[in-house]
C-alpha positions as CSV (number, residue, x, y, z in Angstrom):
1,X,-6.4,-26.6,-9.2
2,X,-3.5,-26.8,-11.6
3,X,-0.7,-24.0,-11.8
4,X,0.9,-23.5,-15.3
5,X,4.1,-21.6,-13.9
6,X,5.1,-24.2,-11.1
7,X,9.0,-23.0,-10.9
8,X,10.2,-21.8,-7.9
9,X,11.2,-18.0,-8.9
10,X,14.4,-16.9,-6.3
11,X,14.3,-13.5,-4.9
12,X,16.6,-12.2,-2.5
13,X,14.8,-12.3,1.0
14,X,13.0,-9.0,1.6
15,X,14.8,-5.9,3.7
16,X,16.0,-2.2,3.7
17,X,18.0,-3.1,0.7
18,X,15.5,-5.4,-1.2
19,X,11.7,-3.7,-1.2
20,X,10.1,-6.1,-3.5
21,X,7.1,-3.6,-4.1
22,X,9.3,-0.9,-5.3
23,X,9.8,-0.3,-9.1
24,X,13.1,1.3,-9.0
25,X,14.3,-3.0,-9.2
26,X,12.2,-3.7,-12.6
27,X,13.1,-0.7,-13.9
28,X,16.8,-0.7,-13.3
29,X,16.9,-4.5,-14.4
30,X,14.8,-4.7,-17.8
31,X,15.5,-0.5,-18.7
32,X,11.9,-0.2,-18.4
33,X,8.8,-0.4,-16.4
34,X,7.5,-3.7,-16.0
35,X,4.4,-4.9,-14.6
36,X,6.0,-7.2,-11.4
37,X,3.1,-6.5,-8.9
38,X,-0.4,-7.4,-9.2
39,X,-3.3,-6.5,-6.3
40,X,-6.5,-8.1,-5.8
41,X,-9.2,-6.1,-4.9
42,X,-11.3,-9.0,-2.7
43,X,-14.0,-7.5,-1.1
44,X,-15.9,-4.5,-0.3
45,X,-17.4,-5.7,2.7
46,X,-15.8,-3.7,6.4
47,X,-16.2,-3.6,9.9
48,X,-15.2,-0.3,9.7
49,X,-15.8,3.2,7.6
50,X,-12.7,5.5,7.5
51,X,-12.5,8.7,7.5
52,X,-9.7,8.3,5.1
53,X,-10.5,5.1,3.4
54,X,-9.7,5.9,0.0
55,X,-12.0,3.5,-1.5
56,X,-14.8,4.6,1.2
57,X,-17.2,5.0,-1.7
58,X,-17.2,1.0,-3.1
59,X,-17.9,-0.1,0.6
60,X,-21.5,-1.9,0.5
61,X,-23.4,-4.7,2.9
62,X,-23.5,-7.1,0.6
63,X,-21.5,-8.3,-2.9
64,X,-22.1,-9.9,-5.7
65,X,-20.2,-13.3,-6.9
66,X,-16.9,-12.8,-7.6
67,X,-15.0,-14.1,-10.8
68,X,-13.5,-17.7,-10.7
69,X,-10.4,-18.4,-8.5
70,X,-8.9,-20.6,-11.5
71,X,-9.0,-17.4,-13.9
72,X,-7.4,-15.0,-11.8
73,X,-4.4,-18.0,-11.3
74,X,-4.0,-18.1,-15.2
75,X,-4.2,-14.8,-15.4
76,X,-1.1,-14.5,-12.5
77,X,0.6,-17.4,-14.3
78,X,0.4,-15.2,-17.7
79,X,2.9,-12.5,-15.9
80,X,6.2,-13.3,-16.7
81,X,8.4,-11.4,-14.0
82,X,5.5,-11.4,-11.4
83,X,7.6,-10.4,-8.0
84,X,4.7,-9.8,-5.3
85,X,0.7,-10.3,-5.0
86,X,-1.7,-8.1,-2.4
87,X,-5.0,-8.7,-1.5
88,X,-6.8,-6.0,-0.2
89,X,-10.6,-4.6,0.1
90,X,-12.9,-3.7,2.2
91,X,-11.6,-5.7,4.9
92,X,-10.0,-9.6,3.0
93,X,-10.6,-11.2,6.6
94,X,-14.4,-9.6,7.1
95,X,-15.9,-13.1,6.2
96,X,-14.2,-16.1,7.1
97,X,-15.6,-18.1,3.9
98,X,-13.4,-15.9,2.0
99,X,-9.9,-16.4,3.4
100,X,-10.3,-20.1,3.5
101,X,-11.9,-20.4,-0.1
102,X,-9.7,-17.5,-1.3
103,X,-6.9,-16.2,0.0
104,X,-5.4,-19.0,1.5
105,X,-5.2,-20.6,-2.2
106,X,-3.9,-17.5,-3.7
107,X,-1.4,-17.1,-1.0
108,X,-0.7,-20.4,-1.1
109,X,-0.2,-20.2,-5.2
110,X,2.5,-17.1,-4.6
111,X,4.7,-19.3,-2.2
112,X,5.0,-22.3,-4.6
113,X,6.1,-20.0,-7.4
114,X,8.4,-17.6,-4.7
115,X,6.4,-14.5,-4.9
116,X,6.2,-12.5,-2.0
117,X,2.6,-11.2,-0.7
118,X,1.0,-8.5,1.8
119,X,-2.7,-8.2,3.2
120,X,-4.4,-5.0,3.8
121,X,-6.3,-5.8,6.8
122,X,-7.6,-3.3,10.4
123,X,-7.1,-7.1,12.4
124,X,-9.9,-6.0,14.5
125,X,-11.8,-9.5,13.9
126,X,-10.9,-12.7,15.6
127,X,-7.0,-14.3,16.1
128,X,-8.0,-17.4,14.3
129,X,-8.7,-15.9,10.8
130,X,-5.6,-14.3,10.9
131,X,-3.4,-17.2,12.4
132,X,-4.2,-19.3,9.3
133,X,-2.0,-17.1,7.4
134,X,0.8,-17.4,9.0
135,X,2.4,-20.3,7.1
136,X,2.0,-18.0,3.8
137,X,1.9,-14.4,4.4
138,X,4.7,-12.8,4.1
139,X,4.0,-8.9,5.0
140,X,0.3,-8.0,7.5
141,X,-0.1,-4.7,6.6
142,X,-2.7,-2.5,9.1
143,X,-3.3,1.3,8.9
144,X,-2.4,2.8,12.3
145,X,-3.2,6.5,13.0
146,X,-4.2,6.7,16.9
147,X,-2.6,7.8,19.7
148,X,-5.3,5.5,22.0
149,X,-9.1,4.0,21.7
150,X,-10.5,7.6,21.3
151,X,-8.6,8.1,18.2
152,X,-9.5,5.2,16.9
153,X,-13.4,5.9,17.3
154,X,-13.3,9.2,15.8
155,X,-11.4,8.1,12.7
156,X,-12.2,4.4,12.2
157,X,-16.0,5.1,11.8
158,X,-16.3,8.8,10.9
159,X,-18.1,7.7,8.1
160,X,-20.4,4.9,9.2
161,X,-23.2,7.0,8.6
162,X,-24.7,6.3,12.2
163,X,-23.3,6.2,15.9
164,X,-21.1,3.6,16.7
165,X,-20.7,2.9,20.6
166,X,-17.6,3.7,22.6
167,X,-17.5,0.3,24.0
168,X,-17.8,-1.2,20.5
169,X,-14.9,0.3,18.8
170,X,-12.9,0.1,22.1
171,X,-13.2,-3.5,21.8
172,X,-11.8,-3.5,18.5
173,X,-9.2,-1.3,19.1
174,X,-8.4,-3.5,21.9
175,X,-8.6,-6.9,19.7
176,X,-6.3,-4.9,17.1
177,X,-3.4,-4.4,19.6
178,X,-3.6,-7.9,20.8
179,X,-4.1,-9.6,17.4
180,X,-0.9,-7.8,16.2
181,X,1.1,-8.3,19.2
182,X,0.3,-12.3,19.2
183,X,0.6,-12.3,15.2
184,X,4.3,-10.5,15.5
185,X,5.3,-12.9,18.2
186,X,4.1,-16.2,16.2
187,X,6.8,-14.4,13.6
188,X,4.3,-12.2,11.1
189,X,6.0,-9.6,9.5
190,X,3.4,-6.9,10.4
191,X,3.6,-3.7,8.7
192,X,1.8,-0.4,10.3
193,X,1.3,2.4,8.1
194,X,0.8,5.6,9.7
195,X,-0.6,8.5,7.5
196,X,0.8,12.1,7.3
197,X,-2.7,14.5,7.4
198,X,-4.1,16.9,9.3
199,X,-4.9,14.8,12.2
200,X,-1.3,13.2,12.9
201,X,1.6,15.1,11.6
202,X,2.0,16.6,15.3
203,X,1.8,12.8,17.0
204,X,3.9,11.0,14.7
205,X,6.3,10.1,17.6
206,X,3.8,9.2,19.8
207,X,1.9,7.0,17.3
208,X,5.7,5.4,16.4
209,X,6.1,4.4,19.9
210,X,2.7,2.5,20.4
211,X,3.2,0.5,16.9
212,X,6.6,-0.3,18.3
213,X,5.2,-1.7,21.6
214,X,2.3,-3.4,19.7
215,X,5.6,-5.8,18.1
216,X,5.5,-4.5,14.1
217,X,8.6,-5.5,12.2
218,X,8.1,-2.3,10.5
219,X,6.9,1.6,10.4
220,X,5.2,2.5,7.1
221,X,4.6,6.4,6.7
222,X,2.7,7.9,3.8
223,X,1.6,11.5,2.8
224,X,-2.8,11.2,3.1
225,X,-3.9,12.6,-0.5
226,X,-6.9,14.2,-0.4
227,X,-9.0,12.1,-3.0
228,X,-11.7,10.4,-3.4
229,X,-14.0,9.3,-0.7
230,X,-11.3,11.0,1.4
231,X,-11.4,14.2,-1.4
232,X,-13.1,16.9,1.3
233,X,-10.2,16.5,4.0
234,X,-8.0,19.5,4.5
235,X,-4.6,19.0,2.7
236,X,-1.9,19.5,4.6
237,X,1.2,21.9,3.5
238,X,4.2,20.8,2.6
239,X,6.0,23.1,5.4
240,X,3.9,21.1,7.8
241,X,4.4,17.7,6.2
242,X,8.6,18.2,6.7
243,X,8.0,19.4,9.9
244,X,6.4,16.4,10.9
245,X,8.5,13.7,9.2
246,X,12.1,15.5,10.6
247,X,9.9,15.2,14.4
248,X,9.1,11.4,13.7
249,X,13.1,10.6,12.2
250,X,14.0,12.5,15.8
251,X,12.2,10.5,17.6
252,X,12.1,7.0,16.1
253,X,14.0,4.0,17.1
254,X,17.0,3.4,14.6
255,X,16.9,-0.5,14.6
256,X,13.1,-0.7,13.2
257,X,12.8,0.0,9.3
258,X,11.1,3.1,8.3
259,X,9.7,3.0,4.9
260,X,8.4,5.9,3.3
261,X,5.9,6.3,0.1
262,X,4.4,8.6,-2.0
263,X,6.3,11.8,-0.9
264,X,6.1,15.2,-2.3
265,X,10.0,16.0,-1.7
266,X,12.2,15.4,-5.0
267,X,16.1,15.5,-5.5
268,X,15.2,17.4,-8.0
269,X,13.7,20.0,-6.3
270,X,14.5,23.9,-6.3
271,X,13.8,24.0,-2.6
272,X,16.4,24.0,0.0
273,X,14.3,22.3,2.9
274,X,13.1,19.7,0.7
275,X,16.4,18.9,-0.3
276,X,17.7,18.8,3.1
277,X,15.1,16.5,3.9
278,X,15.7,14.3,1.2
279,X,19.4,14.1,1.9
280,X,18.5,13.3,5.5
281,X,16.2,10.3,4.4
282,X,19.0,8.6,2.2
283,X,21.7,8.7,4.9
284,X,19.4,7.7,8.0
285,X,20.1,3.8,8.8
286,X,17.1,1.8,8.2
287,X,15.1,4.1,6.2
288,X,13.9,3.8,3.1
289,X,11.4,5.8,0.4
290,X,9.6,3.0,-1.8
291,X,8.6,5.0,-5.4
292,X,4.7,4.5,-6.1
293,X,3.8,1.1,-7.3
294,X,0.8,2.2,-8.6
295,X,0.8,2.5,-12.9
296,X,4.7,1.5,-12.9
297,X,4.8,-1.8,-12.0
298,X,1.7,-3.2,-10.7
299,X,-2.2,-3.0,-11.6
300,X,-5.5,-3.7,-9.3
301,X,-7.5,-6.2,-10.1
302,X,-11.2,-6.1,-9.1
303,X,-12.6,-9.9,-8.1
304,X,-16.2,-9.1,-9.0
305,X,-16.2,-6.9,-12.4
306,X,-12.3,-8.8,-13.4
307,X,-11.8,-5.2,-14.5
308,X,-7.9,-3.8,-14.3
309,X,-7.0,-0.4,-13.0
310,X,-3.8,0.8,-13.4
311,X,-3.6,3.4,-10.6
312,X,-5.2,3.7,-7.1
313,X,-7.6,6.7,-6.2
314,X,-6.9,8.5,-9.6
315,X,-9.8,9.5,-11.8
316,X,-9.0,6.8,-14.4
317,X,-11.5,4.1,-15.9
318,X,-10.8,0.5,-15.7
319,X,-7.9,-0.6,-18.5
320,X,-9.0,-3.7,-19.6
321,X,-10.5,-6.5,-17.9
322,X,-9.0,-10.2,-17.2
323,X,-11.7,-11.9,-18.7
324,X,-10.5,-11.5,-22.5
325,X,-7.0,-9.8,-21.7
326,X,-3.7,-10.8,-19.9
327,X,-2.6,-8.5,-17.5
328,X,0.9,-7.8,-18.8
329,X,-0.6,-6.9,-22.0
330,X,-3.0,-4.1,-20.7
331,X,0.0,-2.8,-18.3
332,X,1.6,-2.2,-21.6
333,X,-0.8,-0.2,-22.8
334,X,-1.3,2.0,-19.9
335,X,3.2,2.4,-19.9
336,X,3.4,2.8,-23.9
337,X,0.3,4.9,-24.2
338,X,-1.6,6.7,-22.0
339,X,-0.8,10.4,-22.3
340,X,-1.8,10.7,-18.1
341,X,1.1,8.1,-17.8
342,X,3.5,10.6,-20.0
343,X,3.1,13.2,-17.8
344,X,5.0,11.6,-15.1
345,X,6.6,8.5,-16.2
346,X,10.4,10.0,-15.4
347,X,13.0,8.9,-13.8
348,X,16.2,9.5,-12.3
349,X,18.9,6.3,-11.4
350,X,21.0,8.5,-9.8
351,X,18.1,9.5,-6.8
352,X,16.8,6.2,-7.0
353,X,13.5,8.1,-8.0
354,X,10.4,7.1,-10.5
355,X,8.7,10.8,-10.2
356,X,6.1,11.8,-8.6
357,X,2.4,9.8,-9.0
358,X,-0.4,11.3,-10.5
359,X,-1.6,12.4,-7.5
360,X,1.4,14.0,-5.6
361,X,1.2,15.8,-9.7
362,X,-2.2,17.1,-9.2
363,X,-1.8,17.9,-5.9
364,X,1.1,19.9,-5.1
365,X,2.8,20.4,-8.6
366,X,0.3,21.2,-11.0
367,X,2.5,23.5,-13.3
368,X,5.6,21.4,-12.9
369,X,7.2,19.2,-15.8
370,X,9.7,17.0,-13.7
371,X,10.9,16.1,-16.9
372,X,13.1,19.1,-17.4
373,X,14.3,19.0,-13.8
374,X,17.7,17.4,-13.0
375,X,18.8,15.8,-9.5
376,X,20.9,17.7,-7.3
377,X,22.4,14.8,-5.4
């Protein structure tokens, strides 16, 4: 298996100060979004069904074949300022065929040419998938919303459509603690994302200090839109959402990064409490807010269909599709002329912000044009 773009790209090494996912970089270097970020979309195969799983509805039992390895590699080696790769699903890990045939050789591809990658996985399976990685991944990244087992039960397989027993998912739960805590000490970077919804924005300290003790390097926190297969959950308000995120900056440890995504809260904004929140975030030490990948500089590709979606969970139709297109050049098309992408492609240098996503939009700002609005720094 041959790979076109063999140099080495260097990168500075990944931290507080260098997010290699965040867009604010590309755009800031070339004056323009560029596509730097490309996820794979390997499976739709899971151990689990949850209740906010934002691709709940492409879940299935069994999968078709997927694409060819050697086209998705041409089709990386096409992107000419390609920063970071994730694989995601379903669960990657869910059959062990697939991380050795797959993700192995993609991650494997990224760290010959420099480019950093993640993994979307629960690690509820067993330590030996996950401990072949460890030479090549550079970020795990597990969802992590519980304050204990019974959490877990009620929201890992609130949608598994028939009962799952206690014992079962305590076993997982317990398998995810250990898997993360052996993982972090081998030296993964593990990444926990916590959501902010209806459930957790009163136990975000609590949930903080159980990701801590389970070893993660870092504390991910992100607003839970309500879309999709996740589209009947109650949304939560943004009085609620500030309260909860000033509770969990209260509480946290200071010496573990905190990286926000996807909030609702703008420098821009007219509102004094979201200012003050916003001020607080830039001047904690080790906390940072990433601006959404998603349509600004990276795309998902699907393994089975090679089709190319520009966003994640927004209503919008595959963009092109790698068999007969390379990737950078149906990026383009989405940045130069989709009129959704007009509608919030803004940004302000001076907050270090890309705008709000199409969802945070529809969501909370409907009659807003963030265009007109200027940073009050």
């Amino acid at each position: 298996m041959s790979i076109v773009n063999s140099a080495t790209q260097i990168y500075p090494s990944m931290s507080p100060a260098n997010d290699p996912w965040d867009p604010i970089h590309s755009l800031r270097m070339h004056g323009r979004h560029m596509l730097t970020s490309v996820e794979m979309t390997i499976t739709n195969l899971c151990n689990m069904r949850c209740e906010h799983c934002a691709v709940g509805d492409s879940l299935v039992m069994k999968e078709p074949e997927q694409i060819p390895l050697e086209l998705m590699l041409r089709r990386l080696d096409e992107v000419e300022h390609l920063r970071t790769i994730s694989i995601t699903g379903g669960e990657p890990t869910f059959r062990k065929q697939t991380v050795e045939d797959k993700i192995i050789p993609l991650l494997r591809y990224a760290s010959e040419r420099g480019i950093k990658t993640q993994i979307n996985s629960n690690l509820t399976l067993d330590y030996e998938r996950y401990e072949q990685l460890l030479p090549y991944l550079d970020v795990m990244h597990i969802s992590f919303n519980y304050t204990g087992p019974e959490d877990f039960h009620e929201v890992g397989f609130a949608r598994s459509g028939h009962p799952v027993r206690r014992e079962v998912s305590d076993r997982m739960y317990h398998a995810m603690i250990e898997n993360t805590q052996r993982l972090s000490a081998a030296g993964m970077f593990i990444s926990a994302e916590t959501m902010i919804n209806y459930r957790t924005h009163e136990k975000l300290p609590e949930i903080h200090k159980l990701i801590l003790d389970m070893g993660c390097q870092r504390h991910e926190v992100h607003p839970m839109y309500a879309a999709d297969f996740a589209e009947g959950l109650p949304v939560l308000s943004l009085e609620d959402m500030r309260k909860g995120i000033h509770s969990l900056l209260d509480a946290r440890d200071p010496k573990v990064w905190m990286l926000f995504g996807t909030l609702p809260f703008f420098a821009c904004s007219n509102v004094m409490e979201d200012l003050e929140l916003v001020r607080r975030l830039r001047k904690e030490p080790m906390v940072t807010v990433r601006n959404d990948p998603d349509g600004r500089n990276r795309v998902n590709v699907n393994m089975f269909t090679g089709d190319v979606f520009v966003t994640d969970f927004a209503a919008i139709p595959s963009f092109g599709n790698v068999m007969g297109e390379k990737l950078d050049d149906i990026f383009n098309k989405w940045i130069d002329t989709h009129p959704l992408n007009q509608t919030v492609n803004c940004h302000c240098d001076a907050a270090a912000c890309c705008g709000p996503n199409l969802l945070v939009s529809d969501m909370y700002y409907k009659q807003t044009d963030f265009k007109s609005r200027q940073a009050i720094i």
